[in-house]
C-alpha positions as CSV (number, residue, x, y, z in Angstrom):
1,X,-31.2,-8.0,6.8
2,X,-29.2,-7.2,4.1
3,X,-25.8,-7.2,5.3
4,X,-26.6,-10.0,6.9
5,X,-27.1,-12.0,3.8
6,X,-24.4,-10.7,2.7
7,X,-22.1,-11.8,5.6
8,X,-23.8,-15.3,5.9
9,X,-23.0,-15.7,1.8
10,X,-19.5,-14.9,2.8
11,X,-18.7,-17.0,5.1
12,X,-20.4,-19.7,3.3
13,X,-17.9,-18.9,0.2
14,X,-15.2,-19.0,2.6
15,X,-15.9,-22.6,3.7
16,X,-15.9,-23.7,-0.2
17,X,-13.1,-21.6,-0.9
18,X,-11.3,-23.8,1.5
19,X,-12.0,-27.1,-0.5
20,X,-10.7,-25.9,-3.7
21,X,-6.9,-27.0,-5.0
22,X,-6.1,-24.4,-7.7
23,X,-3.4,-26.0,-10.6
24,X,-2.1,-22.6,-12.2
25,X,-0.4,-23.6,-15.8
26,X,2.9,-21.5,-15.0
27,X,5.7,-21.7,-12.0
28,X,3.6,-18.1,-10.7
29,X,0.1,-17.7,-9.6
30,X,0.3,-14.3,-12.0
31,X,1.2,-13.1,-15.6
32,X,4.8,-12.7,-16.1
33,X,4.2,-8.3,-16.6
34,X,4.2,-6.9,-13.3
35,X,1.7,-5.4,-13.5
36,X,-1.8,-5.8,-16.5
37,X,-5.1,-5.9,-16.4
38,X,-6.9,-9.6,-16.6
39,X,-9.8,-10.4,-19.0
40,X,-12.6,-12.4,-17.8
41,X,-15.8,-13.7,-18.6
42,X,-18.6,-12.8,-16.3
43,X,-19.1,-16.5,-15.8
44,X,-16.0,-17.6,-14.2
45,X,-15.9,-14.7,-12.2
46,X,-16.2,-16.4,-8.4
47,X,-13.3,-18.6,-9.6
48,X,-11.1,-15.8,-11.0
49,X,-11.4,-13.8,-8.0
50,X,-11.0,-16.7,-5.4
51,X,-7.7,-17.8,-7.6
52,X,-6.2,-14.8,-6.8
53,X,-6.8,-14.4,-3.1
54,X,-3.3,-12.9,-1.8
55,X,-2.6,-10.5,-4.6
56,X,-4.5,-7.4,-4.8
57,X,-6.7,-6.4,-7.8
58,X,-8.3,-3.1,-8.4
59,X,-11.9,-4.3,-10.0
60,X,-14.9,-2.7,-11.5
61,X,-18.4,-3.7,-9.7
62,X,-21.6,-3.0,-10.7
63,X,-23.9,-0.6,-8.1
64,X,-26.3,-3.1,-8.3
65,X,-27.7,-5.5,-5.2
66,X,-25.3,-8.1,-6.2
67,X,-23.0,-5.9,-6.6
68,X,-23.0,-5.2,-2.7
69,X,-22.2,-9.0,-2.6
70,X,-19.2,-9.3,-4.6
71,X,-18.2,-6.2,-3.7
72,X,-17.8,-7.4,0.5
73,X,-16.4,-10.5,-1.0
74,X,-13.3,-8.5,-3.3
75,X,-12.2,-6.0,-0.2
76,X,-12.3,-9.2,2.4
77,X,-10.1,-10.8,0.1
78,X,-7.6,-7.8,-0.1
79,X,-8.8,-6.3,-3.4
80,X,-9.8,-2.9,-4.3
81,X,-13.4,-2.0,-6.0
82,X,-14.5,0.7,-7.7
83,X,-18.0,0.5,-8.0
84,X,-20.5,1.4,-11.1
85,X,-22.4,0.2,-14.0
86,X,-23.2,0.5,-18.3
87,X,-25.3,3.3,-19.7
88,X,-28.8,3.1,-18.7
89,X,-31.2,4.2,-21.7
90,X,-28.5,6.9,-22.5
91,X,-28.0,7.5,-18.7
92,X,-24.5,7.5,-17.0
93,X,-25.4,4.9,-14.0
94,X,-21.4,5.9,-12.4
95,X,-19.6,3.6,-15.3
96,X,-17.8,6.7,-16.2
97,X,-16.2,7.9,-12.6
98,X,-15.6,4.2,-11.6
99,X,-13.4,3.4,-15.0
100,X,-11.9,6.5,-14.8
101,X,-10.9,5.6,-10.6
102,X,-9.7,2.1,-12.0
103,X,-7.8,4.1,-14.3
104,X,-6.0,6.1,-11.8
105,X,-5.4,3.0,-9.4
106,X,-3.8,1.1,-12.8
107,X,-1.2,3.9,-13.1
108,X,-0.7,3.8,-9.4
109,X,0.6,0.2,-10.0
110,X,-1.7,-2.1,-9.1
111,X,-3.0,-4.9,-11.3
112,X,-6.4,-4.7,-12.3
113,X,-9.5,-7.5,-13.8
114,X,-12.2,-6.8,-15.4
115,X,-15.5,-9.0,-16.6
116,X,-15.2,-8.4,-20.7
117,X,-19.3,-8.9,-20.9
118,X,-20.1,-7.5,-17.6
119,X,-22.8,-6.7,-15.8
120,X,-25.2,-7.3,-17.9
121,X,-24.0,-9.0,-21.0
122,X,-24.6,-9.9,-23.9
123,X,-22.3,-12.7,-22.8
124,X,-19.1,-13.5,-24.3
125,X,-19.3,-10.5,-25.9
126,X,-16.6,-7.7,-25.0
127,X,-17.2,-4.3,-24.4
128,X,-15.1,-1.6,-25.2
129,X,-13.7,-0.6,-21.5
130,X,-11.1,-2.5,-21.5
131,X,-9.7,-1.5,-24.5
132,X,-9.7,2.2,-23.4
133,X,-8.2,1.3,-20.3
134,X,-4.9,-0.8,-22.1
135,X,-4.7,2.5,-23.9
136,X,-4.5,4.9,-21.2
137,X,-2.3,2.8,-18.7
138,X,-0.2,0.9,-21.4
139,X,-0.7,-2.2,-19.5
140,X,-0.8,-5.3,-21.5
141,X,-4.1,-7.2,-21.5
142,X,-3.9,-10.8,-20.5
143,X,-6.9,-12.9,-20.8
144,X,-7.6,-15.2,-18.1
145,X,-9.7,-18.6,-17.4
146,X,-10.1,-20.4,-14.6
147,X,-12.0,-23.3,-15.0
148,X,-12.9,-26.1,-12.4
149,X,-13.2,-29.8,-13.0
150,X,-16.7,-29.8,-11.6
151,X,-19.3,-27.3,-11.8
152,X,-22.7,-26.0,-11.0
153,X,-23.9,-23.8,-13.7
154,X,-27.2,-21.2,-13.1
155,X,-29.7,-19.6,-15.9
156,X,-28.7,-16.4,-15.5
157,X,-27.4,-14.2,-18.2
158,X,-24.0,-15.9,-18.2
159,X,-24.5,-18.8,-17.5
160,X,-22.5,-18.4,-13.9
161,X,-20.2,-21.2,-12.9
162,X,-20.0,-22.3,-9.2
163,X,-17.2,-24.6,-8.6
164,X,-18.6,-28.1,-6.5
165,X,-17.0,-28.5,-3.2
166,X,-13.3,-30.0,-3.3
167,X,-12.8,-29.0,-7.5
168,X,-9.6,-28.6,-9.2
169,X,-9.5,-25.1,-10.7
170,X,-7.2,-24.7,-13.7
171,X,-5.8,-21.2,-14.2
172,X,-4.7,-20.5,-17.7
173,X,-3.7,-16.9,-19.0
174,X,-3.4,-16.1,-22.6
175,X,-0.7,-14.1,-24.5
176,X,-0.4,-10.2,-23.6
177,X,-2.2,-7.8,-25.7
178,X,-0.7,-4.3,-26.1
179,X,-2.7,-1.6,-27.0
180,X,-1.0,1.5,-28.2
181,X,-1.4,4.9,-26.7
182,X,-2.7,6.4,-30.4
183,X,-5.1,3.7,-31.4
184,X,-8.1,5.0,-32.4
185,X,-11.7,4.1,-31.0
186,X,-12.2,2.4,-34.8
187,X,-9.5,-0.2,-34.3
188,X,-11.0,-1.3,-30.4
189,X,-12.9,-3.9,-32.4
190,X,-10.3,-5.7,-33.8
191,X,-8.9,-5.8,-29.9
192,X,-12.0,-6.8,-28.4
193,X,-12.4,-9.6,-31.1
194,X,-9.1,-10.6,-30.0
195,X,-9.3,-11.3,-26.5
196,X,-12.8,-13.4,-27.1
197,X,-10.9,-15.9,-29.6
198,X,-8.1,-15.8,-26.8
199,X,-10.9,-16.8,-23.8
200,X,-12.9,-19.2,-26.3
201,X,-8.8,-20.9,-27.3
202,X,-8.3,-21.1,-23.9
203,X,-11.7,-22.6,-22.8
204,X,-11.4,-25.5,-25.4
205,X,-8.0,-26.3,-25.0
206,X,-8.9,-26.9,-21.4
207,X,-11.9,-29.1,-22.8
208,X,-9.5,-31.3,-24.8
209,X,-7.2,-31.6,-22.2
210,X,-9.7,-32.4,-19.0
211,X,-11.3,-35.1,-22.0
């Protein structure tokens, strides 16, 4: 019954799929590095994979029941998932072996995204990973927003965004962040810091501009 929920869901998000028009704010669907890792928040997350249908991704998904969900719709759509969640009252719940698989498909060449306040929040805040991650792979971070015209928006933790049928999305990426290789855990702060400002920047200035 499960998987076929799942399959139902995804055919339903291929139907809306088809009704968006996606208006990216450069001449390439992508960041100019060839390869990076995108920073998301948990929120725009059905946008921000769907914007990037026909590149693959290497992504981090929870092991959770939703999880199974957005995991069936990432490989449909050509990406790569490697699956496992936070700490868990000081237990490893597979967060560990899943960055450290994202890690080794990163240095592989592939471009990765990760949800900055994912899975389970607090949103808008961003964790650490993807800090460690920049540092490892020497990929440049690049924080992305896609944001549609016309939304649904849920309680949930993150206040998930659903784009309404036949939306523009607007896909905005901010400046590259480098992370050097000897940057210690102290300084991740001032990185993670950083990329919010750079989502929030980006957020508002599509505010102003939609207004």
């Amino acid at each position: 019954m499960h998987r076929l929920a799942i399959a139902a869901g995804y055919r339903i998000v291929r139907a809306l799929a088809g009704t968006y028009r996606y208006r990216f704010e450069t001449a390439s669907r992508s960041p100019a590095a060839p390869c990076y890792i995108l920073a998301i928040w948990h929120r725009n997350l059905f946008a921000g994979i769907l914007a990037q249908t026909g590149r693959s991704h290497v992504v981090m998904v929870s092991r959770s029941g939703d999880g199974d969900a957005v995991t069936t719709l990432c490989t449909r759509l050509g990406h790569h998932v490697a699956r496992g969640s936070s700490m868990n009252n000081g237990v490893d719940k597979g967060g560990r072996a899943a960055k450290d698989e994202m890690i080794d498909m990163l240095q592989q060449g592939l471009p990765g995204a990760l949800t900055v306040d994912g899975p389970r929040g607090p949103a808008c805040v961003v964790k650490p990973g993807i800090i460690e991650m920049a540092r490892i792979t020497g990929l440049p971070i690049v924080p992305y927003v896609p944001l549609a015209a016309r939304n649904w928006r849920f309680r949930s933790w993150d206040g998930f965004c659903l784009p309404k049928p036949f939306s523009r999305i607007d896909i905005r990426y901010g400046a590259q962040m480098h992370v050097p290789r000897d940057t210690p855990f102290e300084a991740f702060a001032g990185y993670q810091q950083r990329i919010a400002d750079e989502l929030d920047a980006l957020e508002r200035s599509h505010d102003v501009a939609a207004g």
